[in-house]
N, C-alpha and C positions, 0 to 999 in steps of 0.2 A: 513790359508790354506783351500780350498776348498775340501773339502775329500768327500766319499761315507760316510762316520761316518755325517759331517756335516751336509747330506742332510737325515739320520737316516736310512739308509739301515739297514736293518736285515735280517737276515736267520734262517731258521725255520729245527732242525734236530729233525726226527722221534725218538719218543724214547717211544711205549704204546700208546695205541689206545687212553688213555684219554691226556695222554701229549702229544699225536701227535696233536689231535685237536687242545688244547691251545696252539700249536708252531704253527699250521697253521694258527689260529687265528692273531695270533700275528703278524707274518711272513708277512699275508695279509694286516691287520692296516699298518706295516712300508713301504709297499712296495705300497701301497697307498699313504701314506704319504709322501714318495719318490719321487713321480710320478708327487705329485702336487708342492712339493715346486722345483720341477725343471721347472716344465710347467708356474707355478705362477707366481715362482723369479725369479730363476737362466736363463733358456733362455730369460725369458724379458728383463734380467739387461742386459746378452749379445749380443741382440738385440740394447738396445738403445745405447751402448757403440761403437754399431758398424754404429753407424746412423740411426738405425731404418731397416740395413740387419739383416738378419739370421744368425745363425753359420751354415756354408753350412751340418752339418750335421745334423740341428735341425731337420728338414723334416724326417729323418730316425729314430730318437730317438722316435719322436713325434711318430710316425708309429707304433713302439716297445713300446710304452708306452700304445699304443691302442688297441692292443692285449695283453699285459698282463695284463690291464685293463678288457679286456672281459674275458679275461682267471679265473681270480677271480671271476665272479659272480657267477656262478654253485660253487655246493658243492664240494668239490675239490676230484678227483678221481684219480687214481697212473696213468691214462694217462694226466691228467691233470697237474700234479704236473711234470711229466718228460719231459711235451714240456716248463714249466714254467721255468725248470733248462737249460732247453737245450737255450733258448733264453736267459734268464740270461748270462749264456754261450758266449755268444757273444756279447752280450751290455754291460755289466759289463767293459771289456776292451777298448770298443769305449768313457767311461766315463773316466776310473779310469790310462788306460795307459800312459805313458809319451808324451805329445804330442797331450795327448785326453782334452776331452772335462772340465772338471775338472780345466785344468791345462792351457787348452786356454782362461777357461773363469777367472780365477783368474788374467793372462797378463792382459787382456781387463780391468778389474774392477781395479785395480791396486790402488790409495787410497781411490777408494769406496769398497773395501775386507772387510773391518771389518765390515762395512754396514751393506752388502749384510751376510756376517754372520749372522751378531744381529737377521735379521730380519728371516731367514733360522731356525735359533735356536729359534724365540720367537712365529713362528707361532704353528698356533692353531692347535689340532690333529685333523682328517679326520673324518667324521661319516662314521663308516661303516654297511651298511644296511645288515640283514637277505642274506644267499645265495637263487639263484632265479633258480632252473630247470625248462627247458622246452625246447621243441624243437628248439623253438624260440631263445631262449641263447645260446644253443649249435650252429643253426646255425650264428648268429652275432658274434661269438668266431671264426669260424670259417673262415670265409669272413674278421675278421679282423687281422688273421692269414696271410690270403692270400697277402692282400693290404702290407702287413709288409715286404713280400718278404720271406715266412716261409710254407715250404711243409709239415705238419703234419696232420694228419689228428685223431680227437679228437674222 
């Protein structure tokens, strides 16, 4: 079965400024590594499953994946963290609900699931680079906020 576990979500809760960090650390690695093995595998498989279309919602995930992508590069600040929950918030269900994306793309793969598993599970962990401040990050987090279809301002 295709779960948020298979594709390695994690979540990061504060607990100490030093365990905060190694949860956000961590939090960031998975939710990276989320990001790619759904951009890598999972919408590809269900692209070619479906002829080489889209899943009409890939365009929006991809969007949301784009901004919380830029959203991790800066060091991460309590408003940064709180629009990171807040879009979580809402993408989280367009994957994980009945009916979602999860659970459409598992139909479509149908005896290539285990596959698309093996390969989900056997991929390699993300490099994650140094965080990067500058005006510059901020504003690209920002614009890629927007394109997302998300009113926050950072």
């Amino acid at each position: 079965m295709i779960t948020r576990e298979s594709t390695m979500h994690c979540s990061a809760r504060p607990a100490g400024r030093r365990r905060s960090r190694d949860a956000y650390a961590e939090f960031r690695e998975g939710l990276l590594r989320h990001i790619g093995l759904e951009e890598k595998i999972l919408l590809p498989a269900a692209r070619a499953a479906r002829g080489g279309e889209p899943l009409p919602i890939a365009s929006k995930l991809r969007l949301d994946h784009g901004a919380l992508t830029a959203l991790l590069v800066p060091t991460p600040t309590p408003a940064i963290v709180a629009v990171i929950r807040a879009i979580l918030e809402r993408h989280n269900p367009i994957e994980e609900s009945p009916g979602g994306v999860y659970e459409h793309c598992e139909k479509l793969a149908g005896a290539e699931t285990d596959e698309i598993l093996k390969r989900l599970m056997s991929a390699p962990a993300v490099k994650v680079v140094p965080h990067v401040d500058s005006p510059f990050v901020m504003e690209v987090a920002q614009r890629a906020l927007k394109r997302a279809g998300y009113d926050f301002t950072l």
